[in-house]
C-alpha positions as CSV (number, residue, x, y, z in Angstrom):
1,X,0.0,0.0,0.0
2,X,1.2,3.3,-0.8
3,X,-0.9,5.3,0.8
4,X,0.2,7.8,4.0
5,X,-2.1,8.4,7.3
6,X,-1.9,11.8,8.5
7,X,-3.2,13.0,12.0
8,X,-4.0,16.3,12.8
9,X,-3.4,16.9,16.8
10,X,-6.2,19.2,18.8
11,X,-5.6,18.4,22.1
12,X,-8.8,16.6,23.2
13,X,-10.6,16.7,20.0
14,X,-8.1,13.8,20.0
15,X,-10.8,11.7,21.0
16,X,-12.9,11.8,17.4
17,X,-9.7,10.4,15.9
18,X,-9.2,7.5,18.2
19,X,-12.8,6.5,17.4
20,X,-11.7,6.6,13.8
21,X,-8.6,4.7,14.2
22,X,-10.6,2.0,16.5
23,X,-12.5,1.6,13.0
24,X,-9.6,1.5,11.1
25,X,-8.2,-1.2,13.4
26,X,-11.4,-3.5,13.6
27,X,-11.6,-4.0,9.9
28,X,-8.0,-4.6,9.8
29,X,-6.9,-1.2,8.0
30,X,-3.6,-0.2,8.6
31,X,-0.6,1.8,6.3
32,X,2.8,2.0,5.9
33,X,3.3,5.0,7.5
34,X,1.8,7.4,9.2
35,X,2.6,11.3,10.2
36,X,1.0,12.7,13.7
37,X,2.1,16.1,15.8
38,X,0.7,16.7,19.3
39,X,-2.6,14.3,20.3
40,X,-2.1,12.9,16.9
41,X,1.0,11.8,17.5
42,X,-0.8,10.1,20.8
43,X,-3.1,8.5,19.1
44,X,-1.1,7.2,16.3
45,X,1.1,4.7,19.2
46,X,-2.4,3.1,20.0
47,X,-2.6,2.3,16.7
48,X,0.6,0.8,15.8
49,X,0.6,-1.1,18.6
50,X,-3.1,-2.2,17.7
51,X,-4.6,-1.4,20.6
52,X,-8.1,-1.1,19.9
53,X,-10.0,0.7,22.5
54,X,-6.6,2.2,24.8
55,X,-6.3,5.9,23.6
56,X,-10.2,6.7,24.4
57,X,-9.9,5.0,27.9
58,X,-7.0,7.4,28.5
59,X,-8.7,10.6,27.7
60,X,-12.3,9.0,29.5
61,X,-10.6,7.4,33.0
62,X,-8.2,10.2,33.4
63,X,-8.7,13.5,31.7
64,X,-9.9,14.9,35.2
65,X,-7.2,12.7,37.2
66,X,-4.7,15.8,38.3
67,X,-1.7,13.8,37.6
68,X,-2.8,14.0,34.2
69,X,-4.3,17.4,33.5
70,X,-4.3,20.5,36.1
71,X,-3.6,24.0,35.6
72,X,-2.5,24.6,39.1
73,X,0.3,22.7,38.1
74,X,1.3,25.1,35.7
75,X,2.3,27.5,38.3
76,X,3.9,25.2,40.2
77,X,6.1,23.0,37.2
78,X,5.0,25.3,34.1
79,X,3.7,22.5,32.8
80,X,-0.4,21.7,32.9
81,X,-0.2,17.9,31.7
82,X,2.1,15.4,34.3
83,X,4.2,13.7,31.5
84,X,5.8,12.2,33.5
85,X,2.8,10.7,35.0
86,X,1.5,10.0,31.4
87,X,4.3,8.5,29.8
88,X,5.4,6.9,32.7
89,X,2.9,5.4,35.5
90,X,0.0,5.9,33.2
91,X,1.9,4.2,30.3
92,X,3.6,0.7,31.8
93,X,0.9,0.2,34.5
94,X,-2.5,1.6,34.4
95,X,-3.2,1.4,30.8
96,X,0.1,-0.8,29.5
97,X,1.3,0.5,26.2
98,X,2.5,-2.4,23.9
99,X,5.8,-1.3,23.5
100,X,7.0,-4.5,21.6
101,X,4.4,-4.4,19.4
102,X,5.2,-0.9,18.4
103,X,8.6,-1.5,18.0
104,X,8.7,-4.2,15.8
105,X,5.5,-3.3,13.8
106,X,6.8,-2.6,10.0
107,X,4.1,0.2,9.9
108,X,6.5,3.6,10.2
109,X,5.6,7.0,12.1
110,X,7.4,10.2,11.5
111,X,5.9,12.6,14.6
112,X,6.8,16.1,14.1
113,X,8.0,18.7,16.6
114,X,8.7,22.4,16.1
115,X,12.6,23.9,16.4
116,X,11.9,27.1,19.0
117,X,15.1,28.7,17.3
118,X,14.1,28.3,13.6
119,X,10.0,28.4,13.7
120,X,10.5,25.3,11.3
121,X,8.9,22.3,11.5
122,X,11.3,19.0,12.7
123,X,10.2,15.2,12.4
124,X,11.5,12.3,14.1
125,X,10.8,8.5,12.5
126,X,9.8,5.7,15.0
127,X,13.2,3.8,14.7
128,X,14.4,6.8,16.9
129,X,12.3,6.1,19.7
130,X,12.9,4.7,23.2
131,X,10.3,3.4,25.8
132,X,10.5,7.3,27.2
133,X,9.2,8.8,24.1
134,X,11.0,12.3,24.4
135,X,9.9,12.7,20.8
136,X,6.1,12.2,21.3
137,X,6.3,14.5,24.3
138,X,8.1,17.4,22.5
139,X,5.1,16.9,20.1
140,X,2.8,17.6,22.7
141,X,4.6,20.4,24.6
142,X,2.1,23.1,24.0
143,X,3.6,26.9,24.1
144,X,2.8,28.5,27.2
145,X,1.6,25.6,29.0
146,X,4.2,23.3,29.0
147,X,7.9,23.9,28.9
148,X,10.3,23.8,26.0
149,X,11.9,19.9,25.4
150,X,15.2,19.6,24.1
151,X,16.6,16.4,22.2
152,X,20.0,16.6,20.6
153,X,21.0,20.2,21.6
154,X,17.3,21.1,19.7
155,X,14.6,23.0,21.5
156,X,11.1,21.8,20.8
157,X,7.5,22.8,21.7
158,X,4.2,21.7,20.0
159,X,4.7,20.2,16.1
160,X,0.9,21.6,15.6
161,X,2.6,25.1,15.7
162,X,4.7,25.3,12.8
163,X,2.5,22.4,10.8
164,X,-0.9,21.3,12.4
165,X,-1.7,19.0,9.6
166,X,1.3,17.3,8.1
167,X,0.1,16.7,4.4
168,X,2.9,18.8,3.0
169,X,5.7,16.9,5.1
170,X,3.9,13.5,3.6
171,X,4.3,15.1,-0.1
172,X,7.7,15.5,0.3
173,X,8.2,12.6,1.3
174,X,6.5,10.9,-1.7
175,X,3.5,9.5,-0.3
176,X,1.6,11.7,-2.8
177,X,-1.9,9.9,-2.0
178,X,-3.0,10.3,1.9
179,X,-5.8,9.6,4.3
180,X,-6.0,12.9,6.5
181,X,-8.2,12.6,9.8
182,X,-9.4,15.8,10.8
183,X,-10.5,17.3,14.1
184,X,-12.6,20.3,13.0
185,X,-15.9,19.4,11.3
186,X,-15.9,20.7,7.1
187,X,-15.5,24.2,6.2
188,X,-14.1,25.1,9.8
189,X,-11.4,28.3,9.4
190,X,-9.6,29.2,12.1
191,X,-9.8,33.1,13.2
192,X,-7.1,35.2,12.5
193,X,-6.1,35.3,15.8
194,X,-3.2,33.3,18.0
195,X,-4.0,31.2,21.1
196,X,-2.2,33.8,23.3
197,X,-1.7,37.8,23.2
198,X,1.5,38.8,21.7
199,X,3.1,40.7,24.3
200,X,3.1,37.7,26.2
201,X,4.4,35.4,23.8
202,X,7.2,38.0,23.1
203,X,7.9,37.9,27.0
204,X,8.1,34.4,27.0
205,X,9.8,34.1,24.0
206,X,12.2,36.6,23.9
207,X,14.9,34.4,22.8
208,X,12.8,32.7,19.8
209,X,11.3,35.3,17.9
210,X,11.1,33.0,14.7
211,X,8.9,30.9,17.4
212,X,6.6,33.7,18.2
213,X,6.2,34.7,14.3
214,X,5.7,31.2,13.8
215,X,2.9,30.6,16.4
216,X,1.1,34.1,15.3
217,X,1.3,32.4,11.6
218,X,-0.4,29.6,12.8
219,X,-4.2,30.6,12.2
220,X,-3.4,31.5,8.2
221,X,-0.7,28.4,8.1
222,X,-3.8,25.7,9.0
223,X,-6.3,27.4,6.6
224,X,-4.0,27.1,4.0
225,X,-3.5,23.2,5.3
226,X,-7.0,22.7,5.3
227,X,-7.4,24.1,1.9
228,X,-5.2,21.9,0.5
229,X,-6.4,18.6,1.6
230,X,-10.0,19.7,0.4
231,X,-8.1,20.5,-3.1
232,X,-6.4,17.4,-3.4
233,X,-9.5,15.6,-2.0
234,X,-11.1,16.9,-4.7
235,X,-8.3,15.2,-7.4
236,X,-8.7,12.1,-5.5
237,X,-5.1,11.9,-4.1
238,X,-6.2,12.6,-0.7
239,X,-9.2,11.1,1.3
240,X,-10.4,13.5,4.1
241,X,-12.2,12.3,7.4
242,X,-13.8,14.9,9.8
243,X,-16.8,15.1,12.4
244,X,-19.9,15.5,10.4
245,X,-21.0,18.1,13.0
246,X,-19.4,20.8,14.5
247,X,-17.1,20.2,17.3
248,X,-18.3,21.6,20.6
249,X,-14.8,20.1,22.3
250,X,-11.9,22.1,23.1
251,X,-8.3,21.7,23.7
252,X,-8.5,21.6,27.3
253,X,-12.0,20.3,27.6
254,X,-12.8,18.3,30.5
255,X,-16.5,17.4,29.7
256,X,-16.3,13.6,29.9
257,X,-19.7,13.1,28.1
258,X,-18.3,15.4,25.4
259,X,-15.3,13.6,25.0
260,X,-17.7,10.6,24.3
261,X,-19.9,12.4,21.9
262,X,-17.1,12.7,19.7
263,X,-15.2,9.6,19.9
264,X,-18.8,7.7,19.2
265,X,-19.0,10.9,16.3
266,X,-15.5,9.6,15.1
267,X,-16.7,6.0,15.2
268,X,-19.8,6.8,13.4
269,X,-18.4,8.7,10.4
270,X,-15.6,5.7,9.9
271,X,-17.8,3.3,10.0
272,X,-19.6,4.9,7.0
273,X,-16.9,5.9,5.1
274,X,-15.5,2.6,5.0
275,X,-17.0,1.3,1.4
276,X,-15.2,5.0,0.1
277,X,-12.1,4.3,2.2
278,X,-11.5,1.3,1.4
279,X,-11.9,1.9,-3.1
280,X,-10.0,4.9,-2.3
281,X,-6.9,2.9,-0.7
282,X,-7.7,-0.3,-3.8
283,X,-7.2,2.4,-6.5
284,X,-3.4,4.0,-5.2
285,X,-2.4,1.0,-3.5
C-alpha cells in the first residue's frame, strides 16, 4: 500500500480520531506510514501497537485525574499535563502501552516537533524512539503551558505550531496519496487570531522570535493546510475524514460526556466511510 495516514493533533478533540482509528483497526486497516504532531501523534502509538480501545480509555478514565491534566500545576512546574505521570505510570501500569508491538510493527511513524530557534517544522521517525518517548512528548509540549523539550541540543514545543496537519511533510516525502483525519468538522477556518496575546508570547519568547512569528502564523498556516487537503481531496489523491457536525470540544475540555460524543462521532463517520475508504486505498495502492 502506498498510501500515507496523516493526523492532525487538537488536544482533546483527539478523542474523534481514536474513534476513527478503532474503525480503522477493527476492519483490519492499517498503512505504511503514518505522520502525527501533538494528540495525533498520541493517538497514532495506540494504533501501531493495535490497541483497539486504549487511547479513548485514556482521555475517558483520566482526563480529570490531576496527575494527568491540572492548571495549578502550571504555576507550580510550568507545565499543565504530568508527562511524566503519562508516559510513565499511566503508560507501563495503568493502561500498559504495547511497546513491543510498536517496535517491531513494520508500519513507520514520523511525529513532528517544532525547532523554537528556527520556527521550522522537525520530524522524528519511529526507529528513533525509546520506551520514554521524548519525541512524542516534545510533540505535545504546548507553548505556554508546558515547557520547551530539548533532544539533541534542539529546543522543541508543540509540532501543531509550525504544521498542524502534516500533508505537505507527507508530499515530500513521496507519499503523494494520503488519508487525513481531521478534528474540525468541514468548512471550519480558524480566526485570524493566535491562542495567546502577543506581548506575552514576546515575554516568553524573547529568545525565539522565529517561534513567536511562527505561532502568530499559525491561524493562516492551518487554513492554508486545510485548503489543501479539500483540493487534493477533490483530485482524488487525498481522502479526508472529519466530524460530520461541529465540534463543541476544546483543547483543554474536561466534559467527559463530550469527549464521548465525539469519539462515538469519530466511530460513526468511519464506520460509514469505510466502502469510500477502502476503493480509495484499492485504487493507489
Amino acid at each position: 500500500m502506498s498510501v500515507g495516514l496523516i493526523l492532525e493533533g487538537g488536544g482533546n478533540r483527539g478523542t474523534y480520531t481514536a474513534g476513527v482509528l478503532d474503525v480503522f483497526m477493527e476492519n483490519d486497516i492499517y498503512f505504511p506510514m503514518t505522520y502525527g504532531v501533538s494528540a495525533g501523534a498520541c493517538n497514532a502509538l495506540s494504533y501501531i501497537s493495535k490497541q483497539k480501545g486504549r487511547s479513548i480509555r485514556v482521555y475517558l478514565d483520566y482526563i480529570n485525574d490531576k496527575r494527568y491534566l491540572s492548571f495549578r500545576r502550571l504555576k507550580k512546574t510550568g507545565s499543565i499535563y504530568g508527562f511524566d505521570f503519562i508516559f510513565g505510570e499511566l503508560a507501563h501500569e495503568l493502561v500498559p502501552f504495547d511497546y513491543e508491538e510498536f517496535f517491531k510493527s513494520s508500519m513507520g511513524l514520523r511525529v513532528g516537533a517544532t525547532d523554537c530557534v528556527t520556527g521550522k517544522p522537525v520530524y522524528y521517525d519511529k526507529k528513533l524512539f525509546d520506551e520514554e518517548l521524548i519525541h512524542i512528548r516534545a510533540s505535545c509540549s504546548l507553548p505556554v503551558v508546558t515547557p520547551i523539550v530539548e533532544i539533541e541540543g534542539k529546543k522543541l514545543l508543540d509540532g501543531g505550531v509550525s504544521e498542524s496537519i502534516p500533508i505537505d511533510t507527507a508530499l515530500a516525502d513521496g507519499y503523494v496519496n494520503n488519508v487525513v483525519i481531521l478534528t474540525r468538522e468541514e468548512g471550519y477556518v480558524k480566526k485570524d487570531k493566535p491562542e495567546f496575546p502577543t506581548p506575552l508570547l514576546k515575554r516568553k519568547y524573547r529568545d525565539y522570535p522565529e517561534l513567536v512569528n511562527t505561532i502568530l502564523r499559525r491561524p493562516q498556516e492551518y487554513n492554508r493546510e486545510t485548503a489543501k487537503c479539500r483540493s487534493l481531496a477533490e483530485k482524488n489523491r487525498a481522502f479526508v475524514i472529519y466530524p460530520s457536525e461541529p465540534v463543541n470540544v476544546g483543547r483543554y475540555s474536561r466534559k467527559r460526556e463530550n469527549l464521548q460524543h465525539l469519539y462515538d462521532l469519530g466511530v460513526k463517520d468511519a464506520r460509514e466511510k469505510l466502502p469510500e475508504l477502502r476503493r480509495f486505498i484499492a485504487l493507489n495502492s
